[in-house]
Residue frames as qw, qx, qy, qz and C-alpha x, y, z in Angstrom:
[[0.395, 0.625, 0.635, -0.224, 17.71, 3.96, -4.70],
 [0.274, 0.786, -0.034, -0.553, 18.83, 6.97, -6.82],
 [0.014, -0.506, 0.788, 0.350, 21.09, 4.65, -8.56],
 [0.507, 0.193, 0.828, -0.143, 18.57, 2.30, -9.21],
 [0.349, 0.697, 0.484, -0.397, 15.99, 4.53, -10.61],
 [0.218, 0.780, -0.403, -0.427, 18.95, 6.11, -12.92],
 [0.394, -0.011, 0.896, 0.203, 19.65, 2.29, -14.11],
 [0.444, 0.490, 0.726, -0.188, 16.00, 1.78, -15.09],
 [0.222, 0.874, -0.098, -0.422, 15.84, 5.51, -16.82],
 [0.096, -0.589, 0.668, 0.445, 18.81, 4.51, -18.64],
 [0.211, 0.023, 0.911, 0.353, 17.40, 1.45, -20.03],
 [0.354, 0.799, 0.433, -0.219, 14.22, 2.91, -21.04],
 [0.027, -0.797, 0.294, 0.528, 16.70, 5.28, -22.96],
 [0.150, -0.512, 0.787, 0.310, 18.36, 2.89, -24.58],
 [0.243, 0.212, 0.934, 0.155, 15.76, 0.78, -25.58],
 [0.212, -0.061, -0.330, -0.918, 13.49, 3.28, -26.64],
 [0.427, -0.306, -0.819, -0.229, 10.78, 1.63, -24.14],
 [0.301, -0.527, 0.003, -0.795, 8.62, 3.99, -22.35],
 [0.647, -0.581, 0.272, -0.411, 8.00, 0.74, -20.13],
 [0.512, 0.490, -0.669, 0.224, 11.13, -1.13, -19.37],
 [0.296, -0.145, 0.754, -0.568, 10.40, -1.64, -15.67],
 [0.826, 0.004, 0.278, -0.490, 7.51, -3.44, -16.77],
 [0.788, 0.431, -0.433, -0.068, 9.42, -5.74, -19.78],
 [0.223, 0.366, -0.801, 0.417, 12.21, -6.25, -16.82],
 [0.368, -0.247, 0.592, -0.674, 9.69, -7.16, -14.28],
 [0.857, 0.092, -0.216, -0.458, 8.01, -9.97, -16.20],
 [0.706, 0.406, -0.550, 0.183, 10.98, -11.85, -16.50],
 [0.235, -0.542, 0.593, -0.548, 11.82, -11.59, -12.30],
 [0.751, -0.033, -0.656, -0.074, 11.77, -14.84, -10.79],
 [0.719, -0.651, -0.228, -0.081, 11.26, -15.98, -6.92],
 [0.874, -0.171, -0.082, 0.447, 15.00, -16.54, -6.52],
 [0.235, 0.642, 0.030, 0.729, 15.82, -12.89, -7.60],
 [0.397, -0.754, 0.040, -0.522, 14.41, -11.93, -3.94],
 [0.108, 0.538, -0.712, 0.438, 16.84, -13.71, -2.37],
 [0.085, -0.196, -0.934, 0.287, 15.70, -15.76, 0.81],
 [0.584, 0.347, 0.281, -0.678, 11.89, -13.44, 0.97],
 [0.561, 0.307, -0.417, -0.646, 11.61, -15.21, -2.35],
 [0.464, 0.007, -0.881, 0.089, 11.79, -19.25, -1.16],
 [0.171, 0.072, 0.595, -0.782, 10.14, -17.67, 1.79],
 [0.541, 0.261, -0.001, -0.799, 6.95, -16.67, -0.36],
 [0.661, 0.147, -0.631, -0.379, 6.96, -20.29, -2.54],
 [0.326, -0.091, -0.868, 0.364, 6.95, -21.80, 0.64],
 [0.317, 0.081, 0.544, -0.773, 4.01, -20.15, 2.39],
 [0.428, 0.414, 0.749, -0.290, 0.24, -21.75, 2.47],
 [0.410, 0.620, 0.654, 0.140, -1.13, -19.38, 0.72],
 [0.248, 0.667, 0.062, 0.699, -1.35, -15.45, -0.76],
 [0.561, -0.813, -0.125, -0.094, -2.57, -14.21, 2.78],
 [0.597, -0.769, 0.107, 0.202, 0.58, -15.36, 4.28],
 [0.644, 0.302, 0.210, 0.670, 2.97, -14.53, 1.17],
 [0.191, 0.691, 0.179, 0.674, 1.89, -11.05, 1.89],
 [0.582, -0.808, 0.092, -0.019, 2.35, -10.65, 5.11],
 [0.804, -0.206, 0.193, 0.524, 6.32, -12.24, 4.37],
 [0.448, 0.209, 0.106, 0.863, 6.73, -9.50, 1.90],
 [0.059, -0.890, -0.097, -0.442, 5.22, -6.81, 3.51],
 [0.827, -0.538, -0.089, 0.139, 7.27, -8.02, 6.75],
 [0.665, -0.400, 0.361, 0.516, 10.65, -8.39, 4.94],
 [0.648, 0.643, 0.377, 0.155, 10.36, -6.96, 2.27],
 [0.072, 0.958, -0.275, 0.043, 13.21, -4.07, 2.87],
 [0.727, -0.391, 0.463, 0.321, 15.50, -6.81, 2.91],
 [0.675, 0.369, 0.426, 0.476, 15.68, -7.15, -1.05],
 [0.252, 0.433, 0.101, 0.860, 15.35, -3.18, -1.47],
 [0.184, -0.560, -0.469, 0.658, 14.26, -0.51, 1.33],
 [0.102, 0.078, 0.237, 0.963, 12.73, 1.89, -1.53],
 [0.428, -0.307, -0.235, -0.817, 9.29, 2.10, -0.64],
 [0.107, -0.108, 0.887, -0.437, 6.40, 1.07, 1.41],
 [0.373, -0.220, -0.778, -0.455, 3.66, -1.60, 1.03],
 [0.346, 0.077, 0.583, -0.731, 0.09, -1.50, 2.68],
 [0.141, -0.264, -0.911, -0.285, -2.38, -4.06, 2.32],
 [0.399, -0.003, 0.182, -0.899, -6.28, -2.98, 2.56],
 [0.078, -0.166, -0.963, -0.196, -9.26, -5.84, 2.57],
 [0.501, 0.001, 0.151, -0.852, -12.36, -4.75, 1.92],
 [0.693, 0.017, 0.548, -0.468, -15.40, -6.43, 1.89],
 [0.951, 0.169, 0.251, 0.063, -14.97, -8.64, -1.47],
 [0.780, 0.479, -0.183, 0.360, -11.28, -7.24, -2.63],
 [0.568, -0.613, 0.003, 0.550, -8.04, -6.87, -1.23],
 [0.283, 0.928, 0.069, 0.231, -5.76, -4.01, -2.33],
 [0.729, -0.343, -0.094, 0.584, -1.99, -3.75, -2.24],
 [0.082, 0.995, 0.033, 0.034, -1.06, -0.30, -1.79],
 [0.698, -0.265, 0.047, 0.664, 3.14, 0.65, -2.64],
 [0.054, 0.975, 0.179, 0.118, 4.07, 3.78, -2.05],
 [0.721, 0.298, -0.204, 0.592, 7.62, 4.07, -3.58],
 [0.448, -0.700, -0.136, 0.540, 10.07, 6.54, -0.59],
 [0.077, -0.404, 0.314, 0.856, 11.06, 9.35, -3.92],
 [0.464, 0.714, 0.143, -0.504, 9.48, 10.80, -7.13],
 [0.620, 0.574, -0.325, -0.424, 9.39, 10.53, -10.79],
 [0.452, -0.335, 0.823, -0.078, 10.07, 6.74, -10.26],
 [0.804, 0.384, -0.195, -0.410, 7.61, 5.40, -13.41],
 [0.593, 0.352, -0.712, -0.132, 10.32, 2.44, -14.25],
 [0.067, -0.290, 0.729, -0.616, 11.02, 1.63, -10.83],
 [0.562, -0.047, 0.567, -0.600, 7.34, 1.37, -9.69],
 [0.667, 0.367, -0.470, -0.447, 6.51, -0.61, -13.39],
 [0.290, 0.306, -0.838, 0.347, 9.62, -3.22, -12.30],
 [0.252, -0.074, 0.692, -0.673, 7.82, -3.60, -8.80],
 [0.622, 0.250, 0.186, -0.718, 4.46, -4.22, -9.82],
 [0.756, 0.313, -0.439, -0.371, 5.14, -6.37, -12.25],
 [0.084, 0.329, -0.915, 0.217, 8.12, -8.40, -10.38],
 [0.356, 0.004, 0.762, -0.542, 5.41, -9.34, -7.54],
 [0.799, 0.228, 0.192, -0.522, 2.03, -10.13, -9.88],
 [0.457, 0.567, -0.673, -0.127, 4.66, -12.00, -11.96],
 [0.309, 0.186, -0.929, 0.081, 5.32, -14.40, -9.34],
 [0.591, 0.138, 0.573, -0.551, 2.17, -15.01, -8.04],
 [0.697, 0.492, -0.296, -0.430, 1.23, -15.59, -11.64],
 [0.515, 0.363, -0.777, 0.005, 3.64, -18.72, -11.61],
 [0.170, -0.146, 0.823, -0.521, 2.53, -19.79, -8.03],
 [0.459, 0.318, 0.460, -0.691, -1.05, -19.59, -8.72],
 [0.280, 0.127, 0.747, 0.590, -1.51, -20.13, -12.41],
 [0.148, -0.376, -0.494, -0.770, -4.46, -19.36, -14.58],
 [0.304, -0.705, -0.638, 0.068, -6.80, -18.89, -11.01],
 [0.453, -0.297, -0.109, 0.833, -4.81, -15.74, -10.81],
 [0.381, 0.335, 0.588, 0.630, -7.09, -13.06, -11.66],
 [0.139, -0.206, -0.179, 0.952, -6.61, -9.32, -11.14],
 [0.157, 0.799, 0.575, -0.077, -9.66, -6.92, -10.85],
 [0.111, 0.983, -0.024, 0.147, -7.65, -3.51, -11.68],
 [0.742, -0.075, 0.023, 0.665, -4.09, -2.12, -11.55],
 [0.014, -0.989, -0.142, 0.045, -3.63, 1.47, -10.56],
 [0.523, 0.222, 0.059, 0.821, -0.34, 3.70, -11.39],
 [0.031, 0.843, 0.191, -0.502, -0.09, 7.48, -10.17],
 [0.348, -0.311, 0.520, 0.716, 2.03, 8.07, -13.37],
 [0.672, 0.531, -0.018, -0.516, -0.03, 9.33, -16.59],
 [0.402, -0.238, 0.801, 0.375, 0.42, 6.68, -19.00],
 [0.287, 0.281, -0.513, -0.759, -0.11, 6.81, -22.69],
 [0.812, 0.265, -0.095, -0.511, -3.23, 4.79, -24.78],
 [0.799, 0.260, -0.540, 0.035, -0.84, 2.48, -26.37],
 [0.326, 0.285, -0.863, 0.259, 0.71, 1.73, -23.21],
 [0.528, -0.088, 0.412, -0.738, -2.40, 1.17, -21.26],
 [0.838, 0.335, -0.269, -0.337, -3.56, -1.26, -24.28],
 [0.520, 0.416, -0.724, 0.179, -0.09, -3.36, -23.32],
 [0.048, 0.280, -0.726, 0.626, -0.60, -3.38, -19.57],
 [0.715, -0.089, 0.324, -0.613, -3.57, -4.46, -19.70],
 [0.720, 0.408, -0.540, -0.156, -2.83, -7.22, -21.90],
 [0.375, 0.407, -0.709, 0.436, -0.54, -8.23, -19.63],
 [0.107, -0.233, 0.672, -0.695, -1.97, -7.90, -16.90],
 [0.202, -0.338, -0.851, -0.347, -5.35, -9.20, -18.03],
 [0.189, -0.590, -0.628, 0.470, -7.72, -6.14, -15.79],
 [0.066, 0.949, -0.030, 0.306, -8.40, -2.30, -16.40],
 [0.698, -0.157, -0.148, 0.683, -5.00, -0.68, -15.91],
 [0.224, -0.893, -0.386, -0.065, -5.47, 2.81, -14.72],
 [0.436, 0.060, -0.222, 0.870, -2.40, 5.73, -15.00],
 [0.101, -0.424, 0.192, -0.879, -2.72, 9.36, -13.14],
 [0.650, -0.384, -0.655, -0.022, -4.51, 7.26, -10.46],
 [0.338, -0.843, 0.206, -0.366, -4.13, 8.49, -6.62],
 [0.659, -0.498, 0.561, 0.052, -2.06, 5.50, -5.21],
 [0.500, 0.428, -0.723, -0.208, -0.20, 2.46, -6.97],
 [0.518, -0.205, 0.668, -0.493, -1.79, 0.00, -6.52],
 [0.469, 0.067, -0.828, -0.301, -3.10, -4.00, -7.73],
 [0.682, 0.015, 0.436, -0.587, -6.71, -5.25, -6.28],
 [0.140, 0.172, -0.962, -0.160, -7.28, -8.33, -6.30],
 [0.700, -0.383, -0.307, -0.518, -10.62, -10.96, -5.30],
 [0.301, -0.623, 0.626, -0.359, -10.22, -11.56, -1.66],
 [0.903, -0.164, 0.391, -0.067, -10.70, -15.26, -2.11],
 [0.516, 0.632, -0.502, 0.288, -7.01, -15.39, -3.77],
 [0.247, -0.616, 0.568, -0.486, -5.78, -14.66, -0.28],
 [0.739, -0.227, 0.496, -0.395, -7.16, -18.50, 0.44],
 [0.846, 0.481, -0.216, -0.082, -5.95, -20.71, -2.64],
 [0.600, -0.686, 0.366, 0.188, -3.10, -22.97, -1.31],
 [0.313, 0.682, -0.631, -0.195, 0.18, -22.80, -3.21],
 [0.972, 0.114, -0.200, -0.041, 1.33, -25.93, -4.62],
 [0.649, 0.411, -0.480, 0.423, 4.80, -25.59, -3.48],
 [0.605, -0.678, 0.111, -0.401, 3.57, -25.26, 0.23],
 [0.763, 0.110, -0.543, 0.333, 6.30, -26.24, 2.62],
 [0.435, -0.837, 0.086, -0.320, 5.61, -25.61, 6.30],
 [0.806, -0.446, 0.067, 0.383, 8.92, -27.12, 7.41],
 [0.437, 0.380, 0.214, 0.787, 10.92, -24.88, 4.51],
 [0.132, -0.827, -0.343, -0.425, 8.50, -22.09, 5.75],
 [0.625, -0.780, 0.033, -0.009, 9.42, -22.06, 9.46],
 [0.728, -0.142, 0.176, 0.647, 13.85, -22.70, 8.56],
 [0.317, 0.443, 0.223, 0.809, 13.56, -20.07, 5.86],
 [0.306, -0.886, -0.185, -0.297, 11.06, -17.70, 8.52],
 [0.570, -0.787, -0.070, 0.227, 13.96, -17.70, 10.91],
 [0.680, 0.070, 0.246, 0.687, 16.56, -17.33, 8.52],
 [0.035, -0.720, -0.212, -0.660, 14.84, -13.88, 7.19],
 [0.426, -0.871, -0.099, -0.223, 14.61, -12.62, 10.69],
 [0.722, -0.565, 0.054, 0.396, 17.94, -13.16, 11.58],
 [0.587, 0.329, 0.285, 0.682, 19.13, -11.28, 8.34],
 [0.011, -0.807, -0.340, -0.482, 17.07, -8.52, 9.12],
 [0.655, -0.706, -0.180, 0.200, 18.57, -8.29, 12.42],
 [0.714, -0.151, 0.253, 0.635, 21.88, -8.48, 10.86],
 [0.332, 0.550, 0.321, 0.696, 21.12, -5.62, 8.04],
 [0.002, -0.771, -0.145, -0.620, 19.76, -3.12, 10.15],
 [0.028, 0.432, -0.525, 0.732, 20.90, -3.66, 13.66],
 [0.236, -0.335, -0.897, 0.170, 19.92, -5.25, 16.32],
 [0.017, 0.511, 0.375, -0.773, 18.36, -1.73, 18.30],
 [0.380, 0.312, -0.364, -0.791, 17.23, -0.34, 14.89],
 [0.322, 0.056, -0.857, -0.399, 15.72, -3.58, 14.23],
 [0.034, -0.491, -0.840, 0.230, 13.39, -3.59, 17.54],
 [0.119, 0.428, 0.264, -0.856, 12.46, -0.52, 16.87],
 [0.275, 0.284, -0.650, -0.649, 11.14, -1.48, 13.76],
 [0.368, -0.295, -0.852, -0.227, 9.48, -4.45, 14.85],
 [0.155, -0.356, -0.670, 0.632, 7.84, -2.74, 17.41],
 [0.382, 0.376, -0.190, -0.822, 6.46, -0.07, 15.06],
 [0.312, 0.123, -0.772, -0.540, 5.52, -2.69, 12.88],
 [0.346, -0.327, -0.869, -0.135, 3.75, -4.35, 15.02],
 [0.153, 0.179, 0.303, -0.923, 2.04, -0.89, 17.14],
 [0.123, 0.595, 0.765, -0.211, -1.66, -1.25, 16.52],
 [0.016, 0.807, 0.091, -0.583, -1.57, 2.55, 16.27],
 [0.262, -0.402, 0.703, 0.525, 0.93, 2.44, 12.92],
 [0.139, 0.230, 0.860, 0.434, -1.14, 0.00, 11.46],
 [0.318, 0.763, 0.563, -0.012, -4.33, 1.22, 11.46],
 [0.141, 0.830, -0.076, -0.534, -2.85, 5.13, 10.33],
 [0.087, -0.287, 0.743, 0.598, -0.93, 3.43, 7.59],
 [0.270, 0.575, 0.772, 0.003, -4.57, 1.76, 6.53],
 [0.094, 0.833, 0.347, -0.420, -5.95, 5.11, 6.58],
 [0.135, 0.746, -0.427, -0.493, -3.14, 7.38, 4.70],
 [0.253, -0.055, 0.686, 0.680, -3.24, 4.69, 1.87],
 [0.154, 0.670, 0.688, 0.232, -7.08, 5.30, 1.00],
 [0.291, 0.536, 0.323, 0.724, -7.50, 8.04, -1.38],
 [0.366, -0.592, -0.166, -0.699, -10.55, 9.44, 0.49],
 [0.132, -0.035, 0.721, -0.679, -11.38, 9.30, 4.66],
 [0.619, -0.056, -0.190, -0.760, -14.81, 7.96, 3.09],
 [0.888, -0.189, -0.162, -0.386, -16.53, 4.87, 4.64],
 [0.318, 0.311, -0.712, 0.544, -13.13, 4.26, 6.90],
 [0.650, -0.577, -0.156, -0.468, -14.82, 3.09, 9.34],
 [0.305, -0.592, 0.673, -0.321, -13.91, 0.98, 12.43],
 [0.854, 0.071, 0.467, -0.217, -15.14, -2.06, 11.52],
 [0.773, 0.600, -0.206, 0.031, -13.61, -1.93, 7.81],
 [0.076, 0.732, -0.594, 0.325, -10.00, -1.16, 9.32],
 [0.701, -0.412, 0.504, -0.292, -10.93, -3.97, 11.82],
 [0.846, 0.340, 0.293, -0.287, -11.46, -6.08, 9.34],
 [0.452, 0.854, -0.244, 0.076, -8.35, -5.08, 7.11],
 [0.133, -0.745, 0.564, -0.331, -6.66, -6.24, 10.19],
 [0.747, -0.185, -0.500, -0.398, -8.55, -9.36, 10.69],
 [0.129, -0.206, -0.819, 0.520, -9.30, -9.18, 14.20],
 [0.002, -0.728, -0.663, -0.172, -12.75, -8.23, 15.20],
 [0.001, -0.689, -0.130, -0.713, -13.80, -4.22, 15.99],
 [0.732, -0.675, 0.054, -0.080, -13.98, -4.83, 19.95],
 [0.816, -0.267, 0.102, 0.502, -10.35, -6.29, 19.95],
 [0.574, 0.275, 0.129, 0.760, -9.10, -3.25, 18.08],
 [0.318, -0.805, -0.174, -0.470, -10.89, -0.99, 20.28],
 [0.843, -0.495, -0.035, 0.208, -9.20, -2.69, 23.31],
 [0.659, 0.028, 0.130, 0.740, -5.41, -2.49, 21.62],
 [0.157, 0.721, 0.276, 0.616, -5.97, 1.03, 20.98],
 [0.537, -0.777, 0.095, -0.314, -7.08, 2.44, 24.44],
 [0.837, -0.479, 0.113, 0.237, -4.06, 0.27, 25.55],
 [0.598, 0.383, 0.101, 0.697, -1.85, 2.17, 22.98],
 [0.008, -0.635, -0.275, 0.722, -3.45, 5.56, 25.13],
 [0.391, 0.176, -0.247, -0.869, -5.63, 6.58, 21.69],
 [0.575, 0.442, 0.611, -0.317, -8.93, 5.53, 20.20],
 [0.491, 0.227, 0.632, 0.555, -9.46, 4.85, 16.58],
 [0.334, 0.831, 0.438, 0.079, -11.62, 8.04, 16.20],
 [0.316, -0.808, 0.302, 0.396, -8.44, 10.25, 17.55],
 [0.574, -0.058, 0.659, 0.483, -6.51, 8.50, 14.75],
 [0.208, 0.729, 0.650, 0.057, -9.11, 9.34, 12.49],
 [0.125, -0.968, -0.189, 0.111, -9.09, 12.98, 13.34],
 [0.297, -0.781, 0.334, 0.435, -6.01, 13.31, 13.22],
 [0.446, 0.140, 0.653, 0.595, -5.47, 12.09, 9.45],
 [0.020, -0.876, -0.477, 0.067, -8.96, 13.92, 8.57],
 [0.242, -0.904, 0.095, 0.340, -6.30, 17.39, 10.27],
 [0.603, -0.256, 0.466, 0.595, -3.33, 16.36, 8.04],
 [0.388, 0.038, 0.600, 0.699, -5.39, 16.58, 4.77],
 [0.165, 0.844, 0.491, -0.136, -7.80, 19.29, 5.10],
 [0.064, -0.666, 0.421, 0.613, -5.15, 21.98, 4.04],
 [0.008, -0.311, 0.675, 0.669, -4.95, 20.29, 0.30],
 [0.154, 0.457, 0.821, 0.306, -8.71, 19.00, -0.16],
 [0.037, 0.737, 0.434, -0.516, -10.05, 22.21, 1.12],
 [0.215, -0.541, 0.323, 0.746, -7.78, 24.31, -1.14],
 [0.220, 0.100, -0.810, -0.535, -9.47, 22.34, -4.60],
 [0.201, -0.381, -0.868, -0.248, -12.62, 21.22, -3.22],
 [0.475, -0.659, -0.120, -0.570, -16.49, 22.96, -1.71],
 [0.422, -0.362, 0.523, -0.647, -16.74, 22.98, 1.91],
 [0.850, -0.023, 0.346, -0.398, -19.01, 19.97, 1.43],
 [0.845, 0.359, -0.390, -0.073, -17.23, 17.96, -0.80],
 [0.283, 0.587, -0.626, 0.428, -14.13, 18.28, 1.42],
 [0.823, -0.232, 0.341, -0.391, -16.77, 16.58, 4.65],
 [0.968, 0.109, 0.131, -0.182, -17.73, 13.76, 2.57],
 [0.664, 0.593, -0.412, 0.193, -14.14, 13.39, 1.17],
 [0.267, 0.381, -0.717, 0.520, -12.73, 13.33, 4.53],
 [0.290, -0.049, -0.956, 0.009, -15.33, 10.89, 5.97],
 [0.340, 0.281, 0.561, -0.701, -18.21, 13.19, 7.94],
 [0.113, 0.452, 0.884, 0.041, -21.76, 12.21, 7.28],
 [0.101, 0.876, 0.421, 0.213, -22.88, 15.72, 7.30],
 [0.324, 0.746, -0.051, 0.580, -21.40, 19.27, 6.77],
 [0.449, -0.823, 0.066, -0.342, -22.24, 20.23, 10.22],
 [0.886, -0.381, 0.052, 0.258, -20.57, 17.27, 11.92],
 [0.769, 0.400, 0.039, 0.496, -17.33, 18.76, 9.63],
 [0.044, -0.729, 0.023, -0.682, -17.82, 22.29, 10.33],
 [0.614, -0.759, 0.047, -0.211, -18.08, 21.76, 14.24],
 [0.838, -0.383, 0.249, 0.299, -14.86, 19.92, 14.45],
 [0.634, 0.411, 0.014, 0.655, -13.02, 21.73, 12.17],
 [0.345, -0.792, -0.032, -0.502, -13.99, 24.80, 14.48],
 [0.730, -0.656, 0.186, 0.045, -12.20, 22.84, 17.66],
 [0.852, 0.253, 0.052, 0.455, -9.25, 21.97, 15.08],
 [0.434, 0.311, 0.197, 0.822, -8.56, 25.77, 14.19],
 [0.040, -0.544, -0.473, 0.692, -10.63, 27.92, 15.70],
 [0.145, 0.306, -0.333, -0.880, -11.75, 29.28, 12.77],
 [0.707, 0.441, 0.274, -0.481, -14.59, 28.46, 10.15],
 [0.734, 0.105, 0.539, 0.400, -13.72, 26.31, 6.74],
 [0.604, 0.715, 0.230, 0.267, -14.75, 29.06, 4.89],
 [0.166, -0.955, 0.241, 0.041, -12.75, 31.66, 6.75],
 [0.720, -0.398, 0.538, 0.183, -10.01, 29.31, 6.49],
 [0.599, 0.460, 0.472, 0.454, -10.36, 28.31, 2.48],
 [0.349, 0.916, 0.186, 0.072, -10.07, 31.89, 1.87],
 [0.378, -0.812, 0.392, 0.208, -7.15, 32.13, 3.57],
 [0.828, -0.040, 0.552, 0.089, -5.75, 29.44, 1.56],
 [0.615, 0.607, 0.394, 0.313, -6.74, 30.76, -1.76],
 [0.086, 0.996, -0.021, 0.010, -5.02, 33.87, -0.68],
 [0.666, -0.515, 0.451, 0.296, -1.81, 32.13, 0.03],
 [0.723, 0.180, 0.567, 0.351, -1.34, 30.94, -3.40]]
């Protein structure tokens, strides 16, 4: 990965193009991804292209990780690259993947926003949006490309559910082969934990605001009873989950935000409801706590 990222850097050098990962990522074609790529021109539709490359998707490169969110009328692929100062890298990515949808889908392809955590100049906003044909959006909190959730249901012309199911077992038996067979259940076993998913849901959205159980359910597409069930049979409950993200990031929203902002940012309905459970968290009060903070620093 470091050797990647120093590739990219290098040609951005050399070409005097601030975004080279994006100029290189236009040009990426299905076949570049090896078998995930025949994999993806061969599923139904987006739905189950994204599930093949969030699935397999450390086959072509292990350098980051992808989380898919569906709200009520957009979805929202969240990739959250595994190192820093990565700008070409995440450019490359982003583009590689809207690139070939763009050729699967054609002109019904049509993005509602494109987020970047990188700050990114006027003129090169003006280009990426071009390109990309949405509001493109740099110093952002994730990296990320939202789509309209009825994409997810448009069926690819090059559907092939006999190509689908040869090339699905072919990818799983590589993956077996790349990372081991024992390293490889453990992996699909995480991958497919109940628990996992829904905290990866959670830690990709910005805020702990309107996370509910029913959205997450929904994100998951099973219903809010059946992910209540899988839960309590994991030994937790989705609010324990909850809480415990909520505990991770109260130490950096507290530290920059009021007492009340830092609630509603991390998903309580009122101060109190914050303040009483932050009290069983720490034993302490928020403010007694934020001060402590602001002395630290």
């Amino acid at each position: 990965m470091e050797d990647y990222i120093t590739l990219l850097n290098k040609g951005a050098n050399l070409t005097g193009d601030s975004l080279f990962g994006f100029a290189l990522g236009k040009h990426i074609q299905a076949k570049d991804y090896g078998v995930l790529g025949y994999l993806v021109e061969s599923c139904e539709n987006l739905e189950q292209a994204i599930h093949a490359l969030t699935r397999f998707d450390a086959l072509v490169a292990d350098i980051g990780i992808t989380t898919v969110l569906n709200g009520p009328d957009n979805t929202r692929i969240v990739w959250s690259p595994k190192c820093d100062d990565c700008k070409q890298m995440v450019l490359r990515n982003t583009t590689a993947w809207v690139a070939t949808v763009y050729k699967i889908l054609g002109p019904a392809c049509k993005l509602n926003a494109v987020t970047f955590t990188f700050l990114l100049t006027q003129s090169e906003q003006t280009i990426l949006q071009e390109w990309f044909g949405c509001k493109v959006t740099g110093s952002a909190e994730t990296n990320a490309i939202v789509f309209p959730q009825h994409l997810l249901h448009i069926p690819f012309t090059s559907e092939n559910k006999a190509m689908f199911n040869a090339l699905l077992k072919v990818t799983e038996t590589e993956l077996k082969e790349q990372v081991g067979q024992e390293s490889f259940q453990l992996k699909s076993k995480q991958y497919e934990d109940i628990k996992y998913q829904v905290s990866a849901l959670l830690k990709a959205n910005p805020t702990l605001k309107n996370c509910n159980q029913q959205r997450v359910a929904d994100a998951l597409f099973i219903s809010s009873r059946t992910l209540q069930r899988k839960l309590k049979r994991s030994g937790t409950s989705f609010q324990q989950i909850v809480n415990n993200e909520r505990k991770a990031r109260v130490d950096k929203i507290l530290a920059h935000h009021t007492i009340a902002d830092t609630a509603d940012l991390l998903g309580f309905l009122e101060q109190s409801s914050f303040t009483h459970a932050f009290k069983r968290w720490f034993s302490t009060t928020p403010l007694k706590y934020k001060k402590r903070l602001i002395d630290k620093k």
